[in-house]
Structures are given as C-alpha cells and as structure tokens.
TIKOLMI-185269 format. One record per residue (C-alpha): residue number from 1; chain; x, y, z. Coordinates in pm, 1 decimal. Layout:
<rs>
   pos   unit         px         py         pz
   NUM      A          X          Y          Z
...
</rs>
This chain:
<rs>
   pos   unit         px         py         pz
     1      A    13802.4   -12896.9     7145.7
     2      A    13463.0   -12870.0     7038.2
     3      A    13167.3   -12791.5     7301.1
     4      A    13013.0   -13142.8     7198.9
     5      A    13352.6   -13286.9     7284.2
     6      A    13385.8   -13154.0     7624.8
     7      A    13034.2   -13275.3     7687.2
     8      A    13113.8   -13621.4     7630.8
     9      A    13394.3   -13636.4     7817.7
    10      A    13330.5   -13451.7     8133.1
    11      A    13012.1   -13714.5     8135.7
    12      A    13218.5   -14009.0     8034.5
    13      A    13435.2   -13925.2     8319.4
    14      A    13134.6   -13805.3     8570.3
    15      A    12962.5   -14188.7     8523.6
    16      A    13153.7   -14432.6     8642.1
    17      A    13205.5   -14235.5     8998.2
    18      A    12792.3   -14144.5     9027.2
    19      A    12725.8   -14518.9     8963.1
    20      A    12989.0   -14637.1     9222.3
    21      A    12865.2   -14383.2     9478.8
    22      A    12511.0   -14514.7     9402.3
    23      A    12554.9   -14853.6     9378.9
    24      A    12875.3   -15010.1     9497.9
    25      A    13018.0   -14784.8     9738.4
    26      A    13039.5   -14955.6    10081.3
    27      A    12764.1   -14736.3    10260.0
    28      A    12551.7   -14409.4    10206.9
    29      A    12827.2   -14189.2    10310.8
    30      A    12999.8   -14212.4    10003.4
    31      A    12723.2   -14090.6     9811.8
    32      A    12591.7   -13887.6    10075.0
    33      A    12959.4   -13710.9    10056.1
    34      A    12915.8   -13665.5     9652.6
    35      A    12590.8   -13507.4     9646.1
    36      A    12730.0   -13302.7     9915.1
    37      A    13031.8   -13161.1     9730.2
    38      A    12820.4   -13106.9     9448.8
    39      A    12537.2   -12919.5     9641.1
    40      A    12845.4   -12720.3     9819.8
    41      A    12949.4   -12635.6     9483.1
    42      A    12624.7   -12474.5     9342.1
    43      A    12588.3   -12263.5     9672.7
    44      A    12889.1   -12109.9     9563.7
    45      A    12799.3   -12049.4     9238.3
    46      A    12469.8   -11924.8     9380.2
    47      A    12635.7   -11619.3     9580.5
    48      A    12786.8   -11526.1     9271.5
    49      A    12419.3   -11472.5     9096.4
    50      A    12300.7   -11292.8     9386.6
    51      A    12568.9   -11043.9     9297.7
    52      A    12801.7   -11122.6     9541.5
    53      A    13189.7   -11101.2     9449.9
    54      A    13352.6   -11048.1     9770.6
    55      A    13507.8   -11397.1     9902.6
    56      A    13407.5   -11228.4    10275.8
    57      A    13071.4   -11264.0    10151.4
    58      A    13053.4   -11579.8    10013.0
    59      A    13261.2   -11801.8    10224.3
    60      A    13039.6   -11777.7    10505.6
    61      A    12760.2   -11868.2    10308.7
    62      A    12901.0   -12178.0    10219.7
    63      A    13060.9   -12280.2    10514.0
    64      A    12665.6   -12213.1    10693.6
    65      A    12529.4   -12480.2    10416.5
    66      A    12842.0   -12712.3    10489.7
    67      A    12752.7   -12685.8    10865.6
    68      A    12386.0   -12751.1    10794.3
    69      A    12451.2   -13058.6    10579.9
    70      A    12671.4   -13239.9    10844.3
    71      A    12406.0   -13139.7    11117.3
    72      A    12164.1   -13315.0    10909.8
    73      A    12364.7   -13664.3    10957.4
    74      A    12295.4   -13626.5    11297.0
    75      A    11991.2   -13910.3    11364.9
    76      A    11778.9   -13594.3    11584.3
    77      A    11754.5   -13381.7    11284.2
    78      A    11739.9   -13642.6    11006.8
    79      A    11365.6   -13621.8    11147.7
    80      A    11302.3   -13237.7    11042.1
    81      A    11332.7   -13360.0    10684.6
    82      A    10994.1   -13397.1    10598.9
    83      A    10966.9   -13014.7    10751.4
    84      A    11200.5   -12886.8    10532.4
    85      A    10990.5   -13096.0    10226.7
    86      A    10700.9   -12889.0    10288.1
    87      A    10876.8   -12578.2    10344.5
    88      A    11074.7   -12668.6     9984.2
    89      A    10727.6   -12764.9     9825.7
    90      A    10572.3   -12423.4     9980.0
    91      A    10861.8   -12223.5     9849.8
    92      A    10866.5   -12382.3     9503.3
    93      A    10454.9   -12276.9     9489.9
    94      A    10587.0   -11920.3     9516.8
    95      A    10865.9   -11997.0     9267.8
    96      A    10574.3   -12052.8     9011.8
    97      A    10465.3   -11720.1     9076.7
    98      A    10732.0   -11547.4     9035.7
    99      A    10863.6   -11700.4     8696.4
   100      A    10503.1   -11669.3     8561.2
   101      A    10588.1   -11302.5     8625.5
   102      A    10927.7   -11252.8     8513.9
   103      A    11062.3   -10975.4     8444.4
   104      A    10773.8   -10738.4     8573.0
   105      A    10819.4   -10834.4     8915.6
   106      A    11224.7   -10823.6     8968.8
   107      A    11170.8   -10562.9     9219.9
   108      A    11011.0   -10859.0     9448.2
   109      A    11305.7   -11081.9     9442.1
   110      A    11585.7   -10916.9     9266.1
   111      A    11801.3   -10914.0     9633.6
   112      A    12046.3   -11056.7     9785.0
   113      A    11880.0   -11048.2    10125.4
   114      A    11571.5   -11276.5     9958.6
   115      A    11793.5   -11466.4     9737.5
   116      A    12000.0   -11594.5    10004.9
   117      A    11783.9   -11778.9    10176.7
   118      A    11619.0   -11865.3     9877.2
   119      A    11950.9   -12055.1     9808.1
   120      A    11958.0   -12279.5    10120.2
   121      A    11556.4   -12369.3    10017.2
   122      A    11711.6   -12483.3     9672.9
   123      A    11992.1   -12685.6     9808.3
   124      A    11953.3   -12842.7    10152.4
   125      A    11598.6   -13014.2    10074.5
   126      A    11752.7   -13139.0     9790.8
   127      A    12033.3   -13275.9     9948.3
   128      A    11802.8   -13432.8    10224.6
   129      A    11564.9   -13601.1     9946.3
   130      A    11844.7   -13739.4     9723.2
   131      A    12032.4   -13884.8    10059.4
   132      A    11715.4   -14013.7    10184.1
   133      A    11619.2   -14233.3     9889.0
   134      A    11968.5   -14363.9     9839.3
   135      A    11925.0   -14465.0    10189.8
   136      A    11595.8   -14594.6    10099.6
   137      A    11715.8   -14792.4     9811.2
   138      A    12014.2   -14675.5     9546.2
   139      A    11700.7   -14781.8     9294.6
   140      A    11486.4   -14511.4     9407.8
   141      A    11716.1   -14253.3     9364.2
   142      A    11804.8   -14385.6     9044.6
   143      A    11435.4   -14377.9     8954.6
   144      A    11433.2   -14027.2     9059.9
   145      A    11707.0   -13949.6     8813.7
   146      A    11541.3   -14130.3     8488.5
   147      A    11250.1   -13981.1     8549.6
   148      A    11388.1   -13634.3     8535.7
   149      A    11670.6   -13741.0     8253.7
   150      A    11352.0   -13891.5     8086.1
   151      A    11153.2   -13566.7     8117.1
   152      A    11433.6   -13341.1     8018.6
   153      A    11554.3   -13594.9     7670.6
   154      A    11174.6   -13619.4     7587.0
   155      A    11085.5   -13228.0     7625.9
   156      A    11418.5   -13173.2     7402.3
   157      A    11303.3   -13399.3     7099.3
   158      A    10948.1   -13325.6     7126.5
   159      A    11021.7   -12950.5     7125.5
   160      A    11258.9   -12969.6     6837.5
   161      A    11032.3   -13148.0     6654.0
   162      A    10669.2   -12967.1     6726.2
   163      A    10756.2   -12693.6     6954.0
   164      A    10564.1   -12383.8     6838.4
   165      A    10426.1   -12229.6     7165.5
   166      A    10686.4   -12049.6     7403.3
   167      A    10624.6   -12211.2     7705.1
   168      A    10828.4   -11881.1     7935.3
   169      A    10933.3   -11691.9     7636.4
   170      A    11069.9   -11401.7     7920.2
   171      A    11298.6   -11672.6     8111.4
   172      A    11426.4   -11967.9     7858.2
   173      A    11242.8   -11913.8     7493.1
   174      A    11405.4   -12263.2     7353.6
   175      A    11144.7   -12411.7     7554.1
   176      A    10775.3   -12480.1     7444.5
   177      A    10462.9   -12609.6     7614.1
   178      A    10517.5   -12934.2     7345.7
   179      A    10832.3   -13021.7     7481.7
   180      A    10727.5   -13001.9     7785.6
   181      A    10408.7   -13203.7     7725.4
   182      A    10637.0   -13456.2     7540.0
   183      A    10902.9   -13488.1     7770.6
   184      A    10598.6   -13527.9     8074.9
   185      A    10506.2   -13794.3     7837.4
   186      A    10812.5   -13989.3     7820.4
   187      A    10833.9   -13965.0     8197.8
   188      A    10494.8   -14128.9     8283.6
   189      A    10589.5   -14393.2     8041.6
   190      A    10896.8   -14470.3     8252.0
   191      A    10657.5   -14423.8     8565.2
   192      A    10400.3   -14684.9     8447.8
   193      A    10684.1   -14911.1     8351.9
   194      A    10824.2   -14901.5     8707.1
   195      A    10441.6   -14923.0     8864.0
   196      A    10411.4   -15232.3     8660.3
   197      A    10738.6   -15381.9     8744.0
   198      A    10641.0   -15372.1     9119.4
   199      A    10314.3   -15458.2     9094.8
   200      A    10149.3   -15124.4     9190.5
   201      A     9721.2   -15117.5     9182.8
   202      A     9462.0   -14927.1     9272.2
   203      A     9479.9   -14636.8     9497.6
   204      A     9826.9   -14662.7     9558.6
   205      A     9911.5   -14678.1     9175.8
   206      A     9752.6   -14361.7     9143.0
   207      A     9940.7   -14178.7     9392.3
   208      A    10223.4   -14298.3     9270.9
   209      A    10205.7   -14180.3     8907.5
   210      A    10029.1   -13846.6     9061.4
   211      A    10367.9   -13814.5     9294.2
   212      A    10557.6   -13864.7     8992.4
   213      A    10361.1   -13583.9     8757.1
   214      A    10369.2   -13318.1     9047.0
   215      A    10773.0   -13464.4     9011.0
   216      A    10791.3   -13407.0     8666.5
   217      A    10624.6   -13066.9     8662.1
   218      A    10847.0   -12946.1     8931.9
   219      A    11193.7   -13057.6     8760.5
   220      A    11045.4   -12855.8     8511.8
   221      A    11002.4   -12524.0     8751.9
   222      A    11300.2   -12555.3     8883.0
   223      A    11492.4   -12506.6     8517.2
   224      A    11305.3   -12209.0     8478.0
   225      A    11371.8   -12048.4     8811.9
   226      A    11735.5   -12104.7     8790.9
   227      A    11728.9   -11981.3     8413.6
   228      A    11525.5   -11638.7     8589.1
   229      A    11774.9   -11575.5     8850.3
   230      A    12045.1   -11620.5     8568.8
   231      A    11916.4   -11392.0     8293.0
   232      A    11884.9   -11120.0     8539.9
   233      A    12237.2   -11162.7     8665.1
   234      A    12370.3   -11148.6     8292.3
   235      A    12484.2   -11522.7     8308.4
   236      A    12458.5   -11778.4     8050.1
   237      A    12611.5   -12032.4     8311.2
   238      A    12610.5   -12072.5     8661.4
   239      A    12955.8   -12150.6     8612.3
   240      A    13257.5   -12398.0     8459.1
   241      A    13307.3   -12676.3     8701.5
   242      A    13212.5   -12919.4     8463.6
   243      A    13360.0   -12841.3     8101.2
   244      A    13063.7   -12847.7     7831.4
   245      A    12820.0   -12833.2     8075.5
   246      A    12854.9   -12526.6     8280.7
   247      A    12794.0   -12545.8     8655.2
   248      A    12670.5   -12721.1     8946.8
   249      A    12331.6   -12543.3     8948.7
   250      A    12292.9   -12610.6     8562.5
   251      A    12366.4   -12974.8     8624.6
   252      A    12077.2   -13018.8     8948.0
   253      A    11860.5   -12698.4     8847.3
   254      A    11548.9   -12951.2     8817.0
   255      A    11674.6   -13175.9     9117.4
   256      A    11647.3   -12920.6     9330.1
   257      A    11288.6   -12927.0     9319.4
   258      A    11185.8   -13226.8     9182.5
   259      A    11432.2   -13438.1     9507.0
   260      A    11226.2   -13265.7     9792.4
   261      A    10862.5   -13326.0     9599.4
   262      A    10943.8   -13714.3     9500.2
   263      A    11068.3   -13722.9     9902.6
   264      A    10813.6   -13571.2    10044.5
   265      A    10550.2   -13779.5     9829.7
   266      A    10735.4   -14093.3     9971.1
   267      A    10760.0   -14003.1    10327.6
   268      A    10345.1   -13956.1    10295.7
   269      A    10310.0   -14216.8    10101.1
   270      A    10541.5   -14437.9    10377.0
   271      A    10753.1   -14583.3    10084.6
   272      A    10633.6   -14759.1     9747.4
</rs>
C-alpha cells in the first residue's frame, strides 16, 4: 500500500471520531480524554528523541504528564492555566532562538536533562489551550484548527509554486520564507472571514487578527523546533502511530505552540 494510501485512510478513519469528540460528544470530557491520549502519546515519543530507550526511563515520564493532565481537571488548578500560557509563550521566545541557531548551538540543548522539561512545556499548555476552547465553544477550537490547517495547506502550495528562499535550510530545507508568507496569507483570509462573520470592529478586530498572526507564526515555530530536535536524533518521524503520517508529535508539532498563544490571547482578550 502506497504512502498516499495510508494517508487517506488513517485520516478517513481519524475524522469522524475528532468531529464527534468536538461536536457531538455529550460533554468536554470526551474530547478532553482524546486530546489527552494523543498528547500522552507524543510524550512518549518525545523520550525516545531525547535519547532515551530504557522503558525505566520513560514510563515515569509519562505517567508524571498523565498525573499532571488529570490534576489539571481539578477546578483549583484549571486557574494556573493562563500561568502556564505565559510560561509556554516565554519558552517558545527561546525556541526561536535556538532554531535560528541550529546546529551551532546543540551543545545548549542537545540533553536530556533540558529536553525533558522542555517536553512537558510542549505538551501540557497545549493540552490546557485546546481543552479550554472546546470548553469555550467546540467552534473556537475548530477555528484554531483551520487556521493552522489553513496556514500549513497555503505555505505547501505557495512554496511549491514560488518557493526559492530557504526559510531554515539547517532544520527543514522543503520550507521557504514564500510558503510561509503564503500559507500566513491564507490564514488571515480565514481570520478576516471569521472577524466578519461575528461582527468584529475596531480595536478589538485588530487584536484579534494580531492574536491570530502571532498564532500563525508560532504554528510555524513549532514545526521547526520539533523538525530540530528530530534531525539531531537521526529521526525522520517521531514515530508510526498513525500509518502515512508518522507520529503524535508530527501530527500537533504546530499545536503545540500555536494552542497556548491563541489561549493565552483569549484569556487577555476575555473571549471574542
């Protein structure tokens, strides 16, 4: 079966259970319980790129983000969410750095003792935004998702079509500062469109399609940071659990920093 194949199917499959945990399930837990698995998932595909192979090592690790994601149902520390927002947002500022610098400055972050935390900062925010906007409204979160899908198809097409200039030749050199221009684009389009729909003016339009760049840019960082840490572990994948399409972390890469900058923007913005 053909890599194109698999693709297909593993998504035709994948569909039908997002949109029900989205949109039909009886309450947030369902979803909450999906985007858990999956975030569960990449943490153990992330122990493996920090180098660890020992299931001693990275058991624990998991089980410490599986207790941390059912603490964070609890009502007294669904209010440290914004916290860990800015401490994702902060972290993600440093991310920029480092890819900008790849691979003269391995020796920074090239350990497991840095990546591992790193790993939570990936996952647990993101996990926390996407659960918050579903809770806010299933549409939100489903905005969140088009605009990165949006970003992602328009940054492909452009770049196919005009991409000249490497955008991080060192980290992913497919991608080009016109695909990325054209998929930001294609994103704002979808932004205005939504702006529109709801009848968004003025100040607060503004913020809105500025929350929604800063989203874009970051889905955008957080490709290239999970393509860093895998091209110095030797990986092409982060792993198989989804036939044609590698991993978890391959499939929410971008999510996990665009979720925690779109949330954060909301929580300041008290809601659109």
């Amino acid at each position: 079966m053909s890599e194109l194949m698999q693709r297909v199917i593993t998504a035709l499959l994948l569909l039908p259970i997002v949109i029900w945990c989205v949109f039909f399930a009886p309450d947030t837990t369902a979803f909450a319980s999906f985007a858990g698995a999956i975030i569960i998932a990449g943490a153990w595909e992330w122990t493996r790129m920090m180098g660890w192979v020992s299931v001693w090592q990275r058991v624990p690790y998991v089980l410490l983000l599986v207790v941390a994601v059912v603490a964070f149902k609890l009502p007294q520390l669904q209010s440290l969410s914004p916290l860990l927002y800015g401490l994702s947002v902060g972290f993600w500022l440093v991310a920029l750095r480092l890819v900008a610098g790849y691979p003269d400055n391995t020796a920074l972050w090239a350990r497991a003792v840095l990546l591992a935390p790193v790993g939570y900062l990936l996952l647990l925010p993101a996990w926390l935004g996407l659960t918050s906007l579903h809770a806010a409204s299933p549409w939100w979160l489903m905005f969140l998702f088009l605009l990165v899908w949006g970003a992602d198809t328009g940054a492909y097409f452009t770049g196919r079509a005009m991409g000249k200039r490497k955008l991080a030749v060192s980290v992913s050199p497919g991608k080009t500062i016109e695909g990325m221009l054209g998929g930001l684009v294609l994103a704002l389009l979808i932004a205005t469109g939504v702006a529109l729909y709801i009848d968004l003016a003025g100040v607060r339009l503004v913020a809105f399609l500025g929350l929604c760049l800063l989203t874009v840019l970051a889905s955008v960082l957080g490709d290239l940071f999970e393509s860093m840490v895998k091209r110095h572990a030797g990986m092409k994948d982060s792993g198989a659990i989804f036939p044609g399409h590698g991993g978890a972390m391959d499939r929410i890469d971008s999510l996990t920093a665009a979720a925690p900058v779109f949330a954060l923007g909301w929580w300041l913005a008290g809601g659109f």
